[in-house]
PyMOL Python script that loads the backbone (N, CA, C, O; Angstrom):
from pymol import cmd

cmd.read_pdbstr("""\
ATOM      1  N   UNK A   1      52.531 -69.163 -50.996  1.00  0.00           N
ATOM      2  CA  UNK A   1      52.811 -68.040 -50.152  1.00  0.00           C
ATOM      3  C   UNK A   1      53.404 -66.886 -50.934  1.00  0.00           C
ATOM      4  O   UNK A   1      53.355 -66.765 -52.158  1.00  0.00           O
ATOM      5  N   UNK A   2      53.863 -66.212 -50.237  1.00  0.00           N
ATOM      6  CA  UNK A   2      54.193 -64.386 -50.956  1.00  0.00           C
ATOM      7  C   UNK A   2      55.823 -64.448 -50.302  1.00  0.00           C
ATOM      8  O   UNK A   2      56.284 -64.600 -49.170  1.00  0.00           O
ATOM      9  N   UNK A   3      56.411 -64.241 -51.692  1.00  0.00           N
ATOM     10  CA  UNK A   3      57.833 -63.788 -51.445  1.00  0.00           C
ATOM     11  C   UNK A   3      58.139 -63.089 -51.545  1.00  0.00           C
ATOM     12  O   UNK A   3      58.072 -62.656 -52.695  1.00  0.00           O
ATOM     13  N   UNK A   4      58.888 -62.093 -50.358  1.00  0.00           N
ATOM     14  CA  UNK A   4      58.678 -60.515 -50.586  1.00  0.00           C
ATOM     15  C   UNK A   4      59.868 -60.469 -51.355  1.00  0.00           C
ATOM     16  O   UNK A   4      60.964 -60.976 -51.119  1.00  0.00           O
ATOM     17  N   UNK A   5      59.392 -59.622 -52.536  1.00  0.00           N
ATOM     18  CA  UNK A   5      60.833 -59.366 -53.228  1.00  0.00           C
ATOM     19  C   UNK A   5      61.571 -58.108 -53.100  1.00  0.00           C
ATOM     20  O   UNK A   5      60.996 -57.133 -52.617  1.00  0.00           O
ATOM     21  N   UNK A   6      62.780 -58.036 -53.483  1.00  0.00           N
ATOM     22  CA  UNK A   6      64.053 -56.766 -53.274  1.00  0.00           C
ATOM     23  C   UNK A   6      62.973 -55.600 -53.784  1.00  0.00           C
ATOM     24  O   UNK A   6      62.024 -55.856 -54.525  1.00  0.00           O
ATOM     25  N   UNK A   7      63.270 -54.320 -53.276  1.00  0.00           N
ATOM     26  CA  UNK A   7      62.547 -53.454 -53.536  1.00  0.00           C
ATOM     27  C   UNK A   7      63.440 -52.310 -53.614  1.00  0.00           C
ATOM     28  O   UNK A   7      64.585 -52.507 -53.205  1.00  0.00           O
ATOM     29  N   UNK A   8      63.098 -50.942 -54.136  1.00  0.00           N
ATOM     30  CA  UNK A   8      64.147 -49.555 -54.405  1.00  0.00           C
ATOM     31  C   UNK A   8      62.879 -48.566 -53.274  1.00  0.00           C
ATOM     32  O   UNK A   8      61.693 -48.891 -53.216  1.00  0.00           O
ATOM     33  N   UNK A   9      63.282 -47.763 -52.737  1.00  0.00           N
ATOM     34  CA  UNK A   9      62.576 -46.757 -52.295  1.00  0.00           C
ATOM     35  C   UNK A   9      63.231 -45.441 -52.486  1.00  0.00           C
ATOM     36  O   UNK A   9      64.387 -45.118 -52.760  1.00  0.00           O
ATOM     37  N   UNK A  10      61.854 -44.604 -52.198  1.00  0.00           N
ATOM     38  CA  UNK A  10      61.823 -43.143 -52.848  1.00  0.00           C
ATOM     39  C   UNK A  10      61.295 -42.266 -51.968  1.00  0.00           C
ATOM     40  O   UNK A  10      60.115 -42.542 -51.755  1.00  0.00           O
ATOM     41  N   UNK A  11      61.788 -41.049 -51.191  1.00  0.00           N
ATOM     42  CA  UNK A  11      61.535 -40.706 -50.212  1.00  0.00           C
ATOM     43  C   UNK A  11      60.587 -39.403 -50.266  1.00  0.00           C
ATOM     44  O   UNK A  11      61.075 -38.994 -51.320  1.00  0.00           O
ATOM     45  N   UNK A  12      59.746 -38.560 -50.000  1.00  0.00           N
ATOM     46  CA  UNK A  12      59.163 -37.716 -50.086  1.00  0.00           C
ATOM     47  C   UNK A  12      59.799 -36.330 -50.535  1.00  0.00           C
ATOM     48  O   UNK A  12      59.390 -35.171 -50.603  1.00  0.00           O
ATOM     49  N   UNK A  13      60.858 -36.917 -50.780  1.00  0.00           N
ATOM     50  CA  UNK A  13      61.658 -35.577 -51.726  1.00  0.00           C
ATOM     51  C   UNK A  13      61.850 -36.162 -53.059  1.00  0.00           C
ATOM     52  O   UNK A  13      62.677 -35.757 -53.876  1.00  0.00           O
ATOM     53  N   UNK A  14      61.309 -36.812 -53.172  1.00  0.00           N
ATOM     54  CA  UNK A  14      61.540 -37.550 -55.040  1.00  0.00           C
ATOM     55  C   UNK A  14      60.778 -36.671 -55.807  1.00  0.00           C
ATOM     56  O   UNK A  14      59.673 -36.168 -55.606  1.00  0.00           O
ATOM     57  N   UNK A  15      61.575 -36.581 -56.723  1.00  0.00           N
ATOM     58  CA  UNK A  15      60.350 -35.370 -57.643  1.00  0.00           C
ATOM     59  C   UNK A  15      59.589 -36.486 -58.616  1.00  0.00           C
ATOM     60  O   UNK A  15      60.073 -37.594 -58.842  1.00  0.00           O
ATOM     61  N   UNK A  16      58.447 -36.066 -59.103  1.00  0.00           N
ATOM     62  CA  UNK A  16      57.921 -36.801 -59.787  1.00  0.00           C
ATOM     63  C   UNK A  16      58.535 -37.671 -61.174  1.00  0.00           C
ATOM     64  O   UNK A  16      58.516 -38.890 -61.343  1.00  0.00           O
ATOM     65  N   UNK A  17      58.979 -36.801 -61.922  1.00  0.00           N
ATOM     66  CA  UNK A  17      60.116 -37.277 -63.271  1.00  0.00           C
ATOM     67  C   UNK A  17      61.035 -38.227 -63.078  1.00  0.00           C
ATOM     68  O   UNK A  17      61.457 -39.015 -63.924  1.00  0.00           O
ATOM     69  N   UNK A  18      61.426 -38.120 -61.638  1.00  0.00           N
ATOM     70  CA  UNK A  18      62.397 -39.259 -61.139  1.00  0.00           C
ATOM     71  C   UNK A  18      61.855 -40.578 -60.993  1.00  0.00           C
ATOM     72  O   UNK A  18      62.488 -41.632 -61.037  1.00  0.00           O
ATOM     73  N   UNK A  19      60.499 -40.408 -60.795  1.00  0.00           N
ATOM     74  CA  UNK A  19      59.899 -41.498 -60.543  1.00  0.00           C
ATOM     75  C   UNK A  19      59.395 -41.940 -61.416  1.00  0.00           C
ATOM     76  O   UNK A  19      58.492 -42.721 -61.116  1.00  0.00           O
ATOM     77  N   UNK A  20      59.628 -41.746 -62.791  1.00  0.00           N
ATOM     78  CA  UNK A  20      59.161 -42.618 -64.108  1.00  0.00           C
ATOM     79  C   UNK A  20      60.733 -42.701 -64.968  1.00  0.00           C
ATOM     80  O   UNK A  20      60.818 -42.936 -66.173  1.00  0.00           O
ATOM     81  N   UNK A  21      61.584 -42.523 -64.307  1.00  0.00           N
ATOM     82  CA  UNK A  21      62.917 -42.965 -65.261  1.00  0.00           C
ATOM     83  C   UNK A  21      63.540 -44.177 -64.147  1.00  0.00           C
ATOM     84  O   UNK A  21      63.767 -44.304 -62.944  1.00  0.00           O
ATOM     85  N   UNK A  22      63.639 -44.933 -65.401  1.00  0.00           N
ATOM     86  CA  UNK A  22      64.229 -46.384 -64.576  1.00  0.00           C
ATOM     87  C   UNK A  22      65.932 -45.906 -64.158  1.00  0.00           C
ATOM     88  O   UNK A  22      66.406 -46.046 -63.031  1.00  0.00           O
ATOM     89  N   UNK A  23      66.578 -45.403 -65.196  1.00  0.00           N
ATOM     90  CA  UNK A  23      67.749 -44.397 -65.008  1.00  0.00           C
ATOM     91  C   UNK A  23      67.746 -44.154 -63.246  1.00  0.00           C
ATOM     92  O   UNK A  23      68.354 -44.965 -62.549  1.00  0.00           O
ATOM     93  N   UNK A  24      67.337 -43.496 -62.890  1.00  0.00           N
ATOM     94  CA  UNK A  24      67.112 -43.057 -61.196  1.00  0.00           C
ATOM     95  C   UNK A  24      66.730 -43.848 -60.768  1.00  0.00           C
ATOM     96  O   UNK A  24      67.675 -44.219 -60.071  1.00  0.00           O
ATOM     97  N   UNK A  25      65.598 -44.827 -60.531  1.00  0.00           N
ATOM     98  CA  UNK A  25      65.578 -45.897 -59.596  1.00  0.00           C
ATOM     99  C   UNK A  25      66.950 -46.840 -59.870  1.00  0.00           C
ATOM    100  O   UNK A  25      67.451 -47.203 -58.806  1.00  0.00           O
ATOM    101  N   UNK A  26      67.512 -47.212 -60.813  1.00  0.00           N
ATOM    102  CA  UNK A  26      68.878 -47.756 -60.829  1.00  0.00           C
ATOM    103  C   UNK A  26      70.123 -46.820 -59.642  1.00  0.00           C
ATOM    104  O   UNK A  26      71.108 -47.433 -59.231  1.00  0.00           O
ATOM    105  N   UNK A  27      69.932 -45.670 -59.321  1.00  0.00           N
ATOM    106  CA  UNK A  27      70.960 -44.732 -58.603  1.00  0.00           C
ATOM    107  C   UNK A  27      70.431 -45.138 -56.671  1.00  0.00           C
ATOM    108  O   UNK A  27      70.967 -44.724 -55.642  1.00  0.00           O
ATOM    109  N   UNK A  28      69.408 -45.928 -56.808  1.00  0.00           N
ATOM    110  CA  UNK A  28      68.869 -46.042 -55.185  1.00  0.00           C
ATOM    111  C   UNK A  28      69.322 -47.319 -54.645  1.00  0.00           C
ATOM    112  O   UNK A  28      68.981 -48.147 -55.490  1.00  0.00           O
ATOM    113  N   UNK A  29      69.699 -47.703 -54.030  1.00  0.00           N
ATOM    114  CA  UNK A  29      70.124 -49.200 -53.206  1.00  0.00           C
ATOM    115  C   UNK A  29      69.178 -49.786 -52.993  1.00  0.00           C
ATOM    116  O   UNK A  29      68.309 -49.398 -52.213  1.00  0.00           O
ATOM    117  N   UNK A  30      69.120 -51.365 -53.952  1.00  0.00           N
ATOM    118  CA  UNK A  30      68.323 -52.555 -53.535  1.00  0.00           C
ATOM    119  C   UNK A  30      68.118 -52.593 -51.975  1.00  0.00           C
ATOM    120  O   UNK A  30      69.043 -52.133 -51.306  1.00  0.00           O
ATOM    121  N   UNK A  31      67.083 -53.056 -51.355  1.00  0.00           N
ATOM    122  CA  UNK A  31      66.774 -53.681 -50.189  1.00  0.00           C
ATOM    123  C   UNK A  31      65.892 -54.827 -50.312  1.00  0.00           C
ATOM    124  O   UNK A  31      65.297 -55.043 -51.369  1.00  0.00           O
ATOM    125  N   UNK A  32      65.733 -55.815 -48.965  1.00  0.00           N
ATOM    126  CA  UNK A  32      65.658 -57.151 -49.248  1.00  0.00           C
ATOM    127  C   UNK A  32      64.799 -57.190 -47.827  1.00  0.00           C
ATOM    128  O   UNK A  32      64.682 -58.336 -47.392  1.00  0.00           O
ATOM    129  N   UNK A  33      64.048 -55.945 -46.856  1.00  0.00           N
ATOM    130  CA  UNK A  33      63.540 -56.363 -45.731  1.00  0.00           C
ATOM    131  C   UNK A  33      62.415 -55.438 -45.938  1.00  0.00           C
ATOM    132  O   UNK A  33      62.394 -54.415 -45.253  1.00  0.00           O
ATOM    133  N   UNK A  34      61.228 -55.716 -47.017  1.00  0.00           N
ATOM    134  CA  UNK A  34      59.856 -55.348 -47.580  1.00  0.00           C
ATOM    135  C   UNK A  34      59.442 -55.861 -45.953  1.00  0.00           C
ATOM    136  O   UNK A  34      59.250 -54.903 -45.204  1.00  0.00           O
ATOM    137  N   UNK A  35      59.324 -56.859 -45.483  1.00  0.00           N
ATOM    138  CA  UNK A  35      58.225 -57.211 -44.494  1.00  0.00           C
ATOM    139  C   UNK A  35      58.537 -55.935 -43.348  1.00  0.00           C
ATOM    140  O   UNK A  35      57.693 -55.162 -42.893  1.00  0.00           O
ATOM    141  N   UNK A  36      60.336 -55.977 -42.968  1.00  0.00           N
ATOM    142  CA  UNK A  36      60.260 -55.303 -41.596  1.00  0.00           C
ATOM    143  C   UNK A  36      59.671 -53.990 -42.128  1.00  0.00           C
ATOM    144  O   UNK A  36      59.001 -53.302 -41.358  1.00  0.00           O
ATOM    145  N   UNK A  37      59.918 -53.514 -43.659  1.00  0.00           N
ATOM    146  CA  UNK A  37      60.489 -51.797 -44.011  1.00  0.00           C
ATOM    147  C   UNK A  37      58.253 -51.236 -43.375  1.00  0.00           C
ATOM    148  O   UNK A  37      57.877 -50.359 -42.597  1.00  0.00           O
ATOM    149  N   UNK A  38      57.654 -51.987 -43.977  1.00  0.00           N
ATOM    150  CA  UNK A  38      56.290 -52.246 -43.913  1.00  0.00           C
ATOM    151  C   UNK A  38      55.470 -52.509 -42.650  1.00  0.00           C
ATOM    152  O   UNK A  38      54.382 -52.033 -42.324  1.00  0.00           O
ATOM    153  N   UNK A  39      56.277 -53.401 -42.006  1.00  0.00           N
ATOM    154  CA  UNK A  39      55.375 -53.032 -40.579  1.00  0.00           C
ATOM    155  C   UNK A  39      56.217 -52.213 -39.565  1.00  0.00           C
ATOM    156  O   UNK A  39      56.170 -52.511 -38.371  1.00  0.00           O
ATOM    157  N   UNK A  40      57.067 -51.078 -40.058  1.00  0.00           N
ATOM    158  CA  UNK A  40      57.598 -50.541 -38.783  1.00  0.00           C
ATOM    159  C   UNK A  40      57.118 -48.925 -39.490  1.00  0.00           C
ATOM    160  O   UNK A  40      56.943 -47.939 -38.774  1.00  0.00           O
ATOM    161  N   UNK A  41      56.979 -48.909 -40.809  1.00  0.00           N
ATOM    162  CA  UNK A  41      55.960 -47.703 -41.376  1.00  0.00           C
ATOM    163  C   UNK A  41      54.349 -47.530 -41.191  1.00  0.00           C
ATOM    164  O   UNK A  41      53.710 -46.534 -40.853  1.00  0.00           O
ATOM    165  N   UNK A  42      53.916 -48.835 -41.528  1.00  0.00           N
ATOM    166  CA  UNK A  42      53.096 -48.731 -40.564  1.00  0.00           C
ATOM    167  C   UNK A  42      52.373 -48.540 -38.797  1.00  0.00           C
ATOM    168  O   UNK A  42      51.292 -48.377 -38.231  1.00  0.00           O
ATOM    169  N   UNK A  43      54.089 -48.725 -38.454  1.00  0.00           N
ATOM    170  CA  UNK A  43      53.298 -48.452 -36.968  1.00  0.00           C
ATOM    171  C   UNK A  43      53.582 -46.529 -36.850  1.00  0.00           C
ATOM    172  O   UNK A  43      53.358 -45.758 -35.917  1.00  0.00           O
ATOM    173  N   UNK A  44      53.844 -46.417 -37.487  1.00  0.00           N
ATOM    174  CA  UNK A  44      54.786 -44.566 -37.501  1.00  0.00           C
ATOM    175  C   UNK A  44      53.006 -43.671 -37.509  1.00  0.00           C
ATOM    176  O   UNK A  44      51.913 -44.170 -37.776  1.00  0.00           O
ATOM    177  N   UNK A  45      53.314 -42.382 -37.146  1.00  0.00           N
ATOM    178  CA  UNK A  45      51.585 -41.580 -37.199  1.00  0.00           C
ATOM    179  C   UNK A  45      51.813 -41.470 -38.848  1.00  0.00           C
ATOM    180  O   UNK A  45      51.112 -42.087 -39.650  1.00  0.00           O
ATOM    181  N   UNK A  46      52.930 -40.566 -39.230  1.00  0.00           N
ATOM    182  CA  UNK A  46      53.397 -40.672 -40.648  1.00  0.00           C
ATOM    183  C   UNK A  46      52.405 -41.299 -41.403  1.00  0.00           C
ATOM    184  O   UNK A  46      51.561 -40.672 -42.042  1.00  0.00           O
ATOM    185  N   UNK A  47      52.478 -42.500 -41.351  1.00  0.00           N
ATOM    186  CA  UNK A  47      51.730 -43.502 -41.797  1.00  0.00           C
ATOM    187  C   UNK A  47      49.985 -43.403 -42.439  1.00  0.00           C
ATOM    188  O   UNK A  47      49.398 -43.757 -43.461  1.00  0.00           O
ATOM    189  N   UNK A  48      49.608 -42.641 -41.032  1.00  0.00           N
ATOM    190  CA  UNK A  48      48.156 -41.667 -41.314  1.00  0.00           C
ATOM    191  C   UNK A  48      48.169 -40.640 -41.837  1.00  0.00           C
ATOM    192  O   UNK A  48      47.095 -40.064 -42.008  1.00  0.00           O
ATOM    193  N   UNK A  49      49.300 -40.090 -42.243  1.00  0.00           N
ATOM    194  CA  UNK A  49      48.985 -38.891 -42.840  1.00  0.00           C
ATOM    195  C   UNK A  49      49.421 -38.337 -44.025  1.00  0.00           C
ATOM    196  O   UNK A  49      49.315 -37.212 -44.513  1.00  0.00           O
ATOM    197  N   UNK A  50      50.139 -39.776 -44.526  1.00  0.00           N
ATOM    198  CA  UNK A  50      50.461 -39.549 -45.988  1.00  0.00           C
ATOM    199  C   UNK A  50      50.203 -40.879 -47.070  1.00  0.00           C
ATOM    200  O   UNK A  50      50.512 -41.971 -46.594  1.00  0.00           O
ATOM    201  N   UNK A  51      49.833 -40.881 -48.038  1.00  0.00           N
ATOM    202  CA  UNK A  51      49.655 -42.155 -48.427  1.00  0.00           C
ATOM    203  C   UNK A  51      51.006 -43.076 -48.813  1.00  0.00           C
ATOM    204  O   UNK A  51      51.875 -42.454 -49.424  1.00  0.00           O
ATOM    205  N   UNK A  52      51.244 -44.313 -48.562  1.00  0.00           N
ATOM    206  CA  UNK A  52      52.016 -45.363 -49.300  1.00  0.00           C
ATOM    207  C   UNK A  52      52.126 -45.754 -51.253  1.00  0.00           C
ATOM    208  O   UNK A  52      51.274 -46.454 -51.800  1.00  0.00           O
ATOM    209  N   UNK A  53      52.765 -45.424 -51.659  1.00  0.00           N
ATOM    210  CA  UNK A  53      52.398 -45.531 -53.143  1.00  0.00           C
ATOM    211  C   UNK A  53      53.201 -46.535 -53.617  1.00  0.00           C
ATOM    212  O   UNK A  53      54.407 -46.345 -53.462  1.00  0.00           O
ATOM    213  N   UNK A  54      52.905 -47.424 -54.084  1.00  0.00           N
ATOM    214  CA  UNK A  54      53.254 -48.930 -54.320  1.00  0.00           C
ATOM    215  C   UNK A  54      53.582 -48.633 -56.106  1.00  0.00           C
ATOM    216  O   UNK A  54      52.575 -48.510 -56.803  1.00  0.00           O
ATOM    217  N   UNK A  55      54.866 -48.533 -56.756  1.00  0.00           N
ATOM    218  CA  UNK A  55      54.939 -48.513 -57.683  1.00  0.00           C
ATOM    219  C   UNK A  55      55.579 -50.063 -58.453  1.00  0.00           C
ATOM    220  O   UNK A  55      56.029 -50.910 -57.681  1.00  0.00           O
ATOM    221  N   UNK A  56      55.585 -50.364 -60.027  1.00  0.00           N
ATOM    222  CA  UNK A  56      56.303 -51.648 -60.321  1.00  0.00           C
ATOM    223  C   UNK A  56      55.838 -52.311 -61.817  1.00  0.00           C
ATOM    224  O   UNK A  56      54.650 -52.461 -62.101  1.00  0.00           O
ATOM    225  N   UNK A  57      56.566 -52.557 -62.416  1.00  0.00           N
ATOM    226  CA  UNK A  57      56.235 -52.833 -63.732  1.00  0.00           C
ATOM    227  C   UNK A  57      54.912 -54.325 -63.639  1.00  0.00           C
ATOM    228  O   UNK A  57      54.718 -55.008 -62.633  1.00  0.00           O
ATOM    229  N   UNK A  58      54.279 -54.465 -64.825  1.00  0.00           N
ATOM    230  CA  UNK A  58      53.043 -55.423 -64.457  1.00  0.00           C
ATOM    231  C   UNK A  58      53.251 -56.804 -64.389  1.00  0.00           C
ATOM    232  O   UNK A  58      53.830 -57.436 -65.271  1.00  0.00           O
ATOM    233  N   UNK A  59      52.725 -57.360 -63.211  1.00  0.00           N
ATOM    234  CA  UNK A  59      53.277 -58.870 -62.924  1.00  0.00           C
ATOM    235  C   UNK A  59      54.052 -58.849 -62.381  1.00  0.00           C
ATOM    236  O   UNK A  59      54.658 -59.916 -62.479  1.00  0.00           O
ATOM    237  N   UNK A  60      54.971 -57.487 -61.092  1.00  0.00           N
ATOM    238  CA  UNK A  60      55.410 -57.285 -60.173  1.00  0.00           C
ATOM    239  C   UNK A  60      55.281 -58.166 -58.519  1.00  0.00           C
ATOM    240  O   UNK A  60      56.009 -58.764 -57.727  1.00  0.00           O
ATOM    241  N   UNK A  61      53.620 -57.690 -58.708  1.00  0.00           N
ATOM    242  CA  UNK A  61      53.344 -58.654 -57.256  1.00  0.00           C
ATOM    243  C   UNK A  61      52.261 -57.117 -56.279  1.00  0.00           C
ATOM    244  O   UNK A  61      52.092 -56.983 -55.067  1.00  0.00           O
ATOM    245  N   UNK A  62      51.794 -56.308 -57.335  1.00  0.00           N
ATOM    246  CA  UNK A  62      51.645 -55.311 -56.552  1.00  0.00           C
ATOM    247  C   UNK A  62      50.007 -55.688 -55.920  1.00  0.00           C
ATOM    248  O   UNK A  62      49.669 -55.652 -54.737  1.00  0.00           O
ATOM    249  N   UNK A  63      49.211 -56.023 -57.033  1.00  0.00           N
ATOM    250  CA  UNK A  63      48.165 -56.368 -56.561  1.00  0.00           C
ATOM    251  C   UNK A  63      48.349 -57.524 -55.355  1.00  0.00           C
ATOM    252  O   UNK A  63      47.746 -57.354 -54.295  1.00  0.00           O
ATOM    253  N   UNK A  64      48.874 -58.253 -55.476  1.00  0.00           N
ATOM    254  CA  UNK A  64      48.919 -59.376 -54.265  1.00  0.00           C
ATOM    255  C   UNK A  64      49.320 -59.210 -53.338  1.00  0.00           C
ATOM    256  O   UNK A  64      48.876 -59.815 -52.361  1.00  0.00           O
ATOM    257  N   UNK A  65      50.241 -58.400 -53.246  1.00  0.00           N
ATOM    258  CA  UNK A  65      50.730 -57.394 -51.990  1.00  0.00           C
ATOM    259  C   UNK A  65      49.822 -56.581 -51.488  1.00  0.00           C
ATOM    260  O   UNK A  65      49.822 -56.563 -50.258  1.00  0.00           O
ATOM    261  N   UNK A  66      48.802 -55.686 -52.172  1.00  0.00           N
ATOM    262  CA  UNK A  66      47.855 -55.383 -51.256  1.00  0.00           C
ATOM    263  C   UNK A  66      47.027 -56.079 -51.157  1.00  0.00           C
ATOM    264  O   UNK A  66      46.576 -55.700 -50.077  1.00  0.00           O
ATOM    265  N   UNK A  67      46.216 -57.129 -51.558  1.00  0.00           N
ATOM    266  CA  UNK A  67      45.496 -58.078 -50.963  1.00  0.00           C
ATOM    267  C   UNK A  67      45.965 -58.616 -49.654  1.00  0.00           C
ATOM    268  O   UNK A  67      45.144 -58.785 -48.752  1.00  0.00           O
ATOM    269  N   UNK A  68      47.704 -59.005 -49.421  1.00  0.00           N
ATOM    270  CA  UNK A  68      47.948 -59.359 -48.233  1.00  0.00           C
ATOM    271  C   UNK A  68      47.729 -58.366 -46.707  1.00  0.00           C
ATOM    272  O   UNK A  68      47.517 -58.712 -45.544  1.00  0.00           O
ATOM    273  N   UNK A  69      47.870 -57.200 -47.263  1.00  0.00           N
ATOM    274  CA  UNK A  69      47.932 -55.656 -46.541  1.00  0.00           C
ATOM    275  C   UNK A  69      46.704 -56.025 -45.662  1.00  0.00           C
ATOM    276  O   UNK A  69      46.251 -55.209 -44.860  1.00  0.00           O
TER     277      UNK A  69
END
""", "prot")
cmd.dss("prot")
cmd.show_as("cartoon", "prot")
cmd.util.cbc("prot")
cmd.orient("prot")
């Protein structure tokens, strides 16, 4: 089975640069509820009108996570 693991999120005000320094994802608070954070974004219109961007170093779990999607 798939264990959702702790995850950092980044909100549509993240500038891009932020999002390739591990430095700044270290400044965001772990979370530990990937399943709820995921199906309650998906039920949002939001949802349709912007894409989800799944970031994570390799052997993360990213591909298998969208296979489950």
């Amino acid at each position: 089975g798939y264990l959702a693991p702790a995850y950092r999120l980044a909100g549509e005000g993240a500038l891009p640069g932020d999002l390739a320094r591990e430095s700044w994802w270290r400044t965001r608070p772990p979370r530990d509820d990937l399943d709820a954070f995921l199906a309650a974004h998906f039920l949002t219109d939001y949802a349709s009108r912007a894409p989800l961007l799944v970031l994570g170093h390799p052997g993360s779990g990213k591909s298998l996570l969208t296979r489950l999607l």
